[in-house]
N, C-alpha and C positions, 0 to 999 in steps of 0.2 A: 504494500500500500504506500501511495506517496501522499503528500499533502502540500498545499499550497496557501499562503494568506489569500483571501478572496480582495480585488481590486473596485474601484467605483462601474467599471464593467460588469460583475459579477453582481450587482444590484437583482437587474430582472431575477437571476438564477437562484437567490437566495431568498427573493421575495416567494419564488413558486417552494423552493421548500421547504417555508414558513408554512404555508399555504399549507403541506402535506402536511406538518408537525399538528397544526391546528386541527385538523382532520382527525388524524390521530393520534389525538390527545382527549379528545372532549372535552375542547377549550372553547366558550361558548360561543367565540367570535365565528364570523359567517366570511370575514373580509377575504374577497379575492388578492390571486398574484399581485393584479394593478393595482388593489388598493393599500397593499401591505409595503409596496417599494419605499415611499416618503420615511413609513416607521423605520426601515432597513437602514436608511441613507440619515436619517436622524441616531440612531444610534451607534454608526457609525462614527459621525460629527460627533461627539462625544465620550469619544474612547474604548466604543466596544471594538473589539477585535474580531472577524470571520474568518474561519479556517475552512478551507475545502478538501473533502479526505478522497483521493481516486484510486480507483483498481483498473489496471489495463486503460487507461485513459477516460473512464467513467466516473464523475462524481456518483458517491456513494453515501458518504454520511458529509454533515458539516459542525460545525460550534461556533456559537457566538458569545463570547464571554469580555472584561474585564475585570482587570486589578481590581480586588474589594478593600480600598483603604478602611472601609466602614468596620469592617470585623472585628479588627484585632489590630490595632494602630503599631504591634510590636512584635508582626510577625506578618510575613507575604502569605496572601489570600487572593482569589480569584473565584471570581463569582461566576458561573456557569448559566449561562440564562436560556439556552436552547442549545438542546443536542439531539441529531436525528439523523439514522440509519436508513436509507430510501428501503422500500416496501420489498422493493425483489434481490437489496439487497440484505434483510436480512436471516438470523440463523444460522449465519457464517462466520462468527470471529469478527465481523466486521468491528463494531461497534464498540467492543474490548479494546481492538488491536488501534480504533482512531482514540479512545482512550487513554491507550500506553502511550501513541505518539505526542500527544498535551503532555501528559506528566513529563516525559523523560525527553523531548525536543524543543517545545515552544513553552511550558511554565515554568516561573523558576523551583529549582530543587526542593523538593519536601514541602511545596507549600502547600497552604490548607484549601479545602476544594469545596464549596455549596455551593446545591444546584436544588431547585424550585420543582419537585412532580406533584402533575395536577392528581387528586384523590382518586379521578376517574381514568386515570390512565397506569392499571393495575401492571403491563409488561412489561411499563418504561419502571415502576415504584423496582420489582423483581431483580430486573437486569443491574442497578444502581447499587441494590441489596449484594448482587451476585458477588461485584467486582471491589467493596470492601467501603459501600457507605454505611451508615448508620443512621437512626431519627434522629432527630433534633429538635425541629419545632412543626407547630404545626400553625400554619397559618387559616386563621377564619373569615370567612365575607359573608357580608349582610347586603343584600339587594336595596339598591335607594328607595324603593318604591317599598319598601316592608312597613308595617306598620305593626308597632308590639300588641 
């Protein structure tokens, strides 16, 4: 597997597999490719970082993370904010093996690693569990429109 930083180019491409992650995830957002590109290109303007993971010249998985100065002001942290193995290519190692390549190529050494899975996205919770995360917290939302 090689990997690449994704470029202002790679906008469209990250925007569609945004698009898939949302999909599946049961993230209740509906926003299309076109309409997720601004969010793509705004987070980028802002220090996230996109990686592109490829096999045989096909993107496969990607990550969009940065540096979490917020964590732990006295230890290197990296917040993980989308990570996603395309559909056909997973059940292969992939997803591990783009993984190992963050920890041990592009984050720095030993540093601490959270990442956000929605409740309802039981394969992504699993696979997180698989490769040596832990609970933490849990995060809860209240719909504006609720009324106690």
């Amino acid at each position: 597997m090689e990997y690449r930083f994704a470029e202002i180019s790679d906008i469209p491409l990250l925007a569609q597999l945004n698009e898939q992650l949302i999909q599946d995830t049961g993230h209740p957002s509906r926003l299309s490719a076109r309409e997720l590109e601004p969010f793509i290109r705004g987070w980028l303007a802002v220090g996230y970082r996109a990686v592109l993971f490829e096999d045989d010249g096909e993107v496969v998985a990607y990550a969009l993370y940065r540096p979490d100065e917020t964590y732990r002001p006295d230890e290197e942290s990296v917040y993980l904010r989308q990570f996603l193995v395309r559909r056909g290519s997973r059940g292969r190692g992939m997803g591990r093996e783009a993984f190992r390549l963050l920890q041990e190529r592009i984050w720095p050494p030993g540093c601490r690693v959270t990442a956000d899975v929605l409740c309802t996205n039981q394969p992504a919770y699993d696979f997180w569990k698989r490769i040596g995360f832990r609970d933490y917290a849990i995060m809860l939302e209240r719909d504006p429109g609720h009324r106690p």
